[in-house]
VEXDREN-2710 file (C-alpha; in Angstrom, 1 decimal):
% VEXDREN-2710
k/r/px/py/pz
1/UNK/10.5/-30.6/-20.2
2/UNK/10.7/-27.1/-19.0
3/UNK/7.5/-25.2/-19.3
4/UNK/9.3/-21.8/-19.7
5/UNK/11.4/-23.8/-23.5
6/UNK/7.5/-23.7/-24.1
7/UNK/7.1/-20.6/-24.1
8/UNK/9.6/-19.5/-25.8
9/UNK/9.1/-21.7/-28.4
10/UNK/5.0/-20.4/-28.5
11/UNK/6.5/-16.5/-28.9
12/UNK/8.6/-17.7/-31.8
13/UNK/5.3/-19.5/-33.3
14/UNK/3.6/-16.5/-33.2
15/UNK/6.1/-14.2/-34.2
16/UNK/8.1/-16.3/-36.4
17/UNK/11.0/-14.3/-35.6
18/UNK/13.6/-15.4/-33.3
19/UNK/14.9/-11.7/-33.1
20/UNK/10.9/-10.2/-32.3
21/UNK/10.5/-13.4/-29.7
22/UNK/13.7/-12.5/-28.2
23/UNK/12.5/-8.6/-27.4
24/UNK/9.1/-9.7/-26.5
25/UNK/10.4/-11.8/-23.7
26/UNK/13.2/-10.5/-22.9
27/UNK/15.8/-12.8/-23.2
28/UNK/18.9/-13.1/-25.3
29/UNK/18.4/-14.7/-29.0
30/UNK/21.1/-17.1/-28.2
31/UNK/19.4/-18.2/-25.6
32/UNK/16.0/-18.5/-26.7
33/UNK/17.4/-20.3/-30.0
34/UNK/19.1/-23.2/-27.6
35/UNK/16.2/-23.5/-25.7
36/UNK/13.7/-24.4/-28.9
37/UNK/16.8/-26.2/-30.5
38/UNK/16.6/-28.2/-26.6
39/UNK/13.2/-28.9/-27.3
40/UNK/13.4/-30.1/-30.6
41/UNK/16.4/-32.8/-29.2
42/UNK/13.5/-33.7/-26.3
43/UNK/11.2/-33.9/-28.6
44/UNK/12.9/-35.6/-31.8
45/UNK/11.6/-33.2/-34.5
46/UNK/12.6/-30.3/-36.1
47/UNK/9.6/-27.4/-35.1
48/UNK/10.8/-25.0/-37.7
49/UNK/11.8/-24.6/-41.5
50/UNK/14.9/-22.5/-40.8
51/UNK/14.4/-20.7/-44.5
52/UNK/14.6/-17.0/-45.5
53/UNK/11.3/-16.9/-44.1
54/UNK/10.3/-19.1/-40.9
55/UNK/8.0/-21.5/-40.9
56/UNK/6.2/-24.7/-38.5
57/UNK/6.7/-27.6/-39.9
58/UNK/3.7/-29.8/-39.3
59/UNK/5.4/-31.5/-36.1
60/UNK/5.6/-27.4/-34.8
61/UNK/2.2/-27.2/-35.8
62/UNK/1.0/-29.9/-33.7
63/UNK/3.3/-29.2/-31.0
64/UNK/2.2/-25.5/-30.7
65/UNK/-1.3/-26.1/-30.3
66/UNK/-0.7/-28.7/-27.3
67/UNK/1.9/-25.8/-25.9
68/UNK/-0.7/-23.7/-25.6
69/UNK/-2.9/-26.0/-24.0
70/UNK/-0.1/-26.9/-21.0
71/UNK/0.7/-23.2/-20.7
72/UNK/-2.7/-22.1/-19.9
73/UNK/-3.2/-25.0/-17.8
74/UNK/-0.1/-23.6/-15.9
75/UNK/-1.0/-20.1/-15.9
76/UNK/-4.4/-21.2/-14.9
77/UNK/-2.7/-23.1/-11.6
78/UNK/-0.2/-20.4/-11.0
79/UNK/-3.1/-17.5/-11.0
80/UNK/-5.6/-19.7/-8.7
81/UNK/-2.9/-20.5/-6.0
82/UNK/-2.4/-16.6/-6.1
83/UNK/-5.9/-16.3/-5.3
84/UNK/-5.5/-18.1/-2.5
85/UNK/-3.0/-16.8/-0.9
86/UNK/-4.1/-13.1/-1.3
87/UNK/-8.0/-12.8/-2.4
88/UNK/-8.3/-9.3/-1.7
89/UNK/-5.3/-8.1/-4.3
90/UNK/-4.6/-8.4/-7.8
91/UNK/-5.4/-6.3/-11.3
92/UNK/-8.1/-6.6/-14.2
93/UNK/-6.9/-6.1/-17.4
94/UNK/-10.0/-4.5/-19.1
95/UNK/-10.5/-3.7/-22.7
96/UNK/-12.9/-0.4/-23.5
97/UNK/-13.3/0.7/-27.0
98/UNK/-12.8/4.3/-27.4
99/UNK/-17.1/4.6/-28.0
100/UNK/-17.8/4.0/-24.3
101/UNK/-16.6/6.8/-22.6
102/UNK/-17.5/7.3/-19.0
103/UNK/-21.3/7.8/-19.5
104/UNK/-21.2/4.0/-19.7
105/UNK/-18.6/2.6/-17.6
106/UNK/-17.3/5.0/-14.7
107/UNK/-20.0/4.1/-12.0
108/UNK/-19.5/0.5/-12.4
109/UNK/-15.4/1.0/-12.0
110/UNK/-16.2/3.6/-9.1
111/UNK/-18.7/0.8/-7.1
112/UNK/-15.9/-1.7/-7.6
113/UNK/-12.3/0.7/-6.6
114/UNK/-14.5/1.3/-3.2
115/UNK/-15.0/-2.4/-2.3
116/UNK/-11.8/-3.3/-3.6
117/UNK/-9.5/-0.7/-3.1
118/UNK/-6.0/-2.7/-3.5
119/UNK/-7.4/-4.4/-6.8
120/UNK/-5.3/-2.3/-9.8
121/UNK/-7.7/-1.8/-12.6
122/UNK/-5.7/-1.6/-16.0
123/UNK/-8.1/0.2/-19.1
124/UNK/-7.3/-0.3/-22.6
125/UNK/-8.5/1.4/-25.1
126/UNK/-8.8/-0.2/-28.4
127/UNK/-11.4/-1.2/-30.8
128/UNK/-13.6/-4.2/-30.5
129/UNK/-11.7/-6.0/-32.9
130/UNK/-8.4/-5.7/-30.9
131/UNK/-10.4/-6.4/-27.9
132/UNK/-11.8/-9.2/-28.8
133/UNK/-7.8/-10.8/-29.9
134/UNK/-6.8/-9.2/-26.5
135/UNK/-9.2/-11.8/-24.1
136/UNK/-8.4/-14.7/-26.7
137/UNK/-4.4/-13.8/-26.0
138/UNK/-4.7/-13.7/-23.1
139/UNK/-3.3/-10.1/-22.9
140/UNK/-6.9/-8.5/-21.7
141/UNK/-8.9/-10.4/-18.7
142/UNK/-12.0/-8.9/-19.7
143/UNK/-13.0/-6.7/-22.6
144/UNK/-16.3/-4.3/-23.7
145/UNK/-17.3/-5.0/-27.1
146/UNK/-20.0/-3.6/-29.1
147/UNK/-20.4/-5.5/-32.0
148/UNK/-22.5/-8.7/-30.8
149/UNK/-22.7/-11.2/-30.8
150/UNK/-19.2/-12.6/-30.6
151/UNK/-18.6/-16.0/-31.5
152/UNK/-20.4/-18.5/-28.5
153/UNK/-17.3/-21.3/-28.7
154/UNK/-14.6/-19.1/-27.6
155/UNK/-16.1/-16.3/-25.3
156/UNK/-18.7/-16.4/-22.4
157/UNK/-20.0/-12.6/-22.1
158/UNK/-22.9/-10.6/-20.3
159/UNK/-25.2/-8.2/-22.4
160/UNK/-24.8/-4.6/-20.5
161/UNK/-26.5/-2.2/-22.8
162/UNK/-28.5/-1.9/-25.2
163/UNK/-28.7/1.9/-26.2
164/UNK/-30.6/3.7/-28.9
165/UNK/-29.2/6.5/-31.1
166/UNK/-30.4/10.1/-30.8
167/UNK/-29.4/13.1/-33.3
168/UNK/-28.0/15.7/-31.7
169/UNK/-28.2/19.6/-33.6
170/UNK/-27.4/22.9/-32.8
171/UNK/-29.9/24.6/-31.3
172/UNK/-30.2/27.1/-34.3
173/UNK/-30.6/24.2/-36.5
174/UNK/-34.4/24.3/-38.4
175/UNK/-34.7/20.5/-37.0
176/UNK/-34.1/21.6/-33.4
177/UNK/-37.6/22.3/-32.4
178/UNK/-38.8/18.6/-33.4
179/UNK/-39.7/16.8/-30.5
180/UNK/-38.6/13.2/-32.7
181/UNK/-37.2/12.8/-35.9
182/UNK/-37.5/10.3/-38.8
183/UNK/-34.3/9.6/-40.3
184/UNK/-35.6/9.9/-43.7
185/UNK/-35.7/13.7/-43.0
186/UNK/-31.8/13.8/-42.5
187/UNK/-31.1/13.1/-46.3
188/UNK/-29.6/16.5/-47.0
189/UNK/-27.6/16.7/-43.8
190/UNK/-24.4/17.0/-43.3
191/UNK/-23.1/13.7/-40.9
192/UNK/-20.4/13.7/-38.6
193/UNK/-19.8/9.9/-38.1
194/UNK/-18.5/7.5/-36.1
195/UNK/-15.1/5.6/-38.1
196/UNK/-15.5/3.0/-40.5
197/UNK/-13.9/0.9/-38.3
198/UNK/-16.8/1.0/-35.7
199/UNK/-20.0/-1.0/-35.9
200/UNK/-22.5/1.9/-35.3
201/UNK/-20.7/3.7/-38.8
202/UNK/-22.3/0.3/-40.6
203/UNK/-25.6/0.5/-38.7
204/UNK/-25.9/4.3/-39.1
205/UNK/-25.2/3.7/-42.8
206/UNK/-27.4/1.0/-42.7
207/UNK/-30.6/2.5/-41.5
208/UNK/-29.8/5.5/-43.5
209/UNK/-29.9/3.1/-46.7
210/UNK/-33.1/1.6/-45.6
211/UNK/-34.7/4.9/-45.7
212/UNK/-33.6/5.8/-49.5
213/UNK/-30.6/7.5/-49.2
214/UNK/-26.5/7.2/-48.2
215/UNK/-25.6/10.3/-45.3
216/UNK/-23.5/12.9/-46.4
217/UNK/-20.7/12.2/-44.2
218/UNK/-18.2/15.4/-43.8
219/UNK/-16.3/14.0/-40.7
220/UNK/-15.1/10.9/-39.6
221/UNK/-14.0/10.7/-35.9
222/UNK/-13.7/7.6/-32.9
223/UNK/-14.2/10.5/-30.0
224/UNK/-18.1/11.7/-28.8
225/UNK/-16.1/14.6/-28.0
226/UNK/-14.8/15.7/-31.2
227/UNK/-18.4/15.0/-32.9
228/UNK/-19.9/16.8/-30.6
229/UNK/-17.5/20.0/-31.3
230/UNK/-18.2/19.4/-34.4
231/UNK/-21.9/19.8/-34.2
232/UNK/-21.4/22.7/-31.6
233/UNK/-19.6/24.4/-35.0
234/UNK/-22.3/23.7/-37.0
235/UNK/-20.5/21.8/-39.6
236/UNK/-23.1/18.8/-39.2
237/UNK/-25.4/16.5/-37.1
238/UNK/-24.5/13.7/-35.7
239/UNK/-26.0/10.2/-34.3
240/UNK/-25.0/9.0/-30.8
241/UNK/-26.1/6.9/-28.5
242/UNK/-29.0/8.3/-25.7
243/UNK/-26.5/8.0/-22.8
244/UNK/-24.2/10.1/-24.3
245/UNK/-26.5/12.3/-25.9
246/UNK/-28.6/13.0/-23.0
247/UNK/-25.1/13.5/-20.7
248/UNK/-24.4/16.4/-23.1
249/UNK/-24.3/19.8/-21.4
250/UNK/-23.3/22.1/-23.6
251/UNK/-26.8/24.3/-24.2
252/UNK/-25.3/24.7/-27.5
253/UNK/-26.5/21.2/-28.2
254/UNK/-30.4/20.2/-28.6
255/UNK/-30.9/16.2/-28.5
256/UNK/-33.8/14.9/-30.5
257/UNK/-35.1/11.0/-30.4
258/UNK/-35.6/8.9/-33.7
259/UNK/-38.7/7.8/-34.6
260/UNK/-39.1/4.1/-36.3
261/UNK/-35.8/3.7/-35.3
262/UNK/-33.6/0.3/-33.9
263/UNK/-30.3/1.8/-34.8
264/UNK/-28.4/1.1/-31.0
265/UNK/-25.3/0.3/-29.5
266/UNK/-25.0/-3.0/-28.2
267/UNK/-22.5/-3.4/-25.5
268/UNK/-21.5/-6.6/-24.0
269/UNK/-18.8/-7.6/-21.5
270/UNK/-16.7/-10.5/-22.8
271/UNK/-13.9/-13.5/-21.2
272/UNK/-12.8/-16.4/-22.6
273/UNK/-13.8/-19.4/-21.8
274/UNK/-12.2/-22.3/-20.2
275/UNK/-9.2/-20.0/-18.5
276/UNK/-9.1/-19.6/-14.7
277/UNK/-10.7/-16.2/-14.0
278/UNK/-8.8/-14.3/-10.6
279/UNK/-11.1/-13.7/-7.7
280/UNK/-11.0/-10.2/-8.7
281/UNK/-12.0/-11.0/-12.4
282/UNK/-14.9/-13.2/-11.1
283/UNK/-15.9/-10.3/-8.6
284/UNK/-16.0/-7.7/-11.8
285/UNK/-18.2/-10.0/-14.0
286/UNK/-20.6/-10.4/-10.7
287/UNK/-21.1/-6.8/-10.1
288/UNK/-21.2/-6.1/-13.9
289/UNK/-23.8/-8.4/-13.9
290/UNK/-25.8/-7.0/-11.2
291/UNK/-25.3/-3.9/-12.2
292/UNK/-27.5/-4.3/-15.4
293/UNK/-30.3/-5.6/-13.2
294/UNK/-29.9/-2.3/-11.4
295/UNK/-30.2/-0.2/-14.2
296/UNK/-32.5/-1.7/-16.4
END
């Protein structure tokens, strides 16, 4: 059996397209139809239900989840005899979702580019959602999430942060002389907020709806930048997390701490478990991990 007709017949699986397979890997459809028409001869089953739509038939089903099981096994071998023959060398595949920033993540990157200088770091930038399919893929070696916790079975992960929101004003603003701040007194303010797709959107929400009331959102955005523009502009306040907030120079800006308050982001570094981490993977996680001790 060859490994790579089981690939090709995994790529079909998941796209269940022969065209889509084709341009993912690369390869002609002719060819990638002979080789999963070569399997199912090997095999003595027919994998799909060559209808207007494709489908597994249960055979496929069954094959396809062993498939994946050999390929990582081979991948797994293939990256570790890498590792041995160059330790020093590699990449990381990192997800980041576009919350972080570099108030959270550029020391840590800087720490490890000066002890391993030939290692080529690869940042993504997607939500945690897409993160989290990215390390299960395969497609992303490690990946920064904030919504925790993620489900134990599938993932091993560190805790990195765990960071408390602060509201940032303009300094003209009749709140900007508070030296904290009770959420309950932001009922009439105008929010810029983090995306509906983000986790702190919910929490923000959340905690508002705690205190009696729903914000008054007049801005949506998934950049600290922008939000902070936007408060610079005075068309609202807006929550974020102390790290950013206090990193913010503009002396437009005054940052005020919540009071009776656990609204944070929680960030967590994430892999999945049971696949062959690189040496340079491994090395990440380690300094990741001592880097919280650091900075606690």
């Amino acid at each position: 059996m060859d490994i790579r007709h089981l690939e090709y017949f995994s790529e079909v699986a998941k796209q269940l397209s022969f065209t889509k397979a084709a341009s993912t890997l690369h390869v002609s459809q002719p060819s990638l139809s002979k080789a999963v028409k070569h399997l199912e001869a090997e095999l003595g089953v027919p994998l799909f239900y060559r209808s207007k739509q494709l489908e597994l038939t249960d055979a496929g089903k069954a094959v396809l989840i062993n498939a994946k099981n050999v390929l990582d096994a081979f991948n797994n071998l293939t990256s570790e005899l890498s590792d041995m023959m160059d330790l020093k060398k590699g990449e990381i595949r990192i997800g980041i979702p576009p919350i972080i920033g570099a108030a959270f993540f550029s020391k840590l990157i800087s720490e490890y580019k000066e002890l391993y200088p030939q290692v080529e770091i690869i940042l993504t930038e997607v939500g945690s959602k897409m993160i989290k399919q990215g390390v299960e893929d395969g497609s992303l070696d490690i990946g920064l999430i904030c919504n925790l916790p993620v489900q134990k079975n599938d993932f091993d992960m560190i805790r990195l942060i765990n960071d408390p929101l602060m509201l940032i004003v303009h300094r003209e603003h009749a709140l900007a002389t508070q030296k904290a701040i009770d959420l309950s007194k932001l009922e009439k303010e105008p929010f810029i907020l983090y995306r509906q797709d983000f986790t702190l959107h919910d929490r923000i929400v959340d905690g508002c709806s705690k205190k009696g009331f729903y914000p008054n959102v007049v801005c949506q955005s998934s950049q600290g930048d922008f939000m902070i523009e936007m408060v610079v502009a005075k068309l609202g306040v807006a929550l974020l997390p102390s790290k950013i907030a206090k990193s913010i120079t503009d002396p437009a800006i005054t940052t005020i701490p919540l009071k009776h308050s656990s609204i944070s982001l929680e960030l967590g570094l994430v892999w999945r478990k049971n696949k062959y981490l690189s040496f340079a993977v491994r090395e990440f996680i380690s300094m990741a991990d001592e880097f919280v001790l650091l900075n606690e």
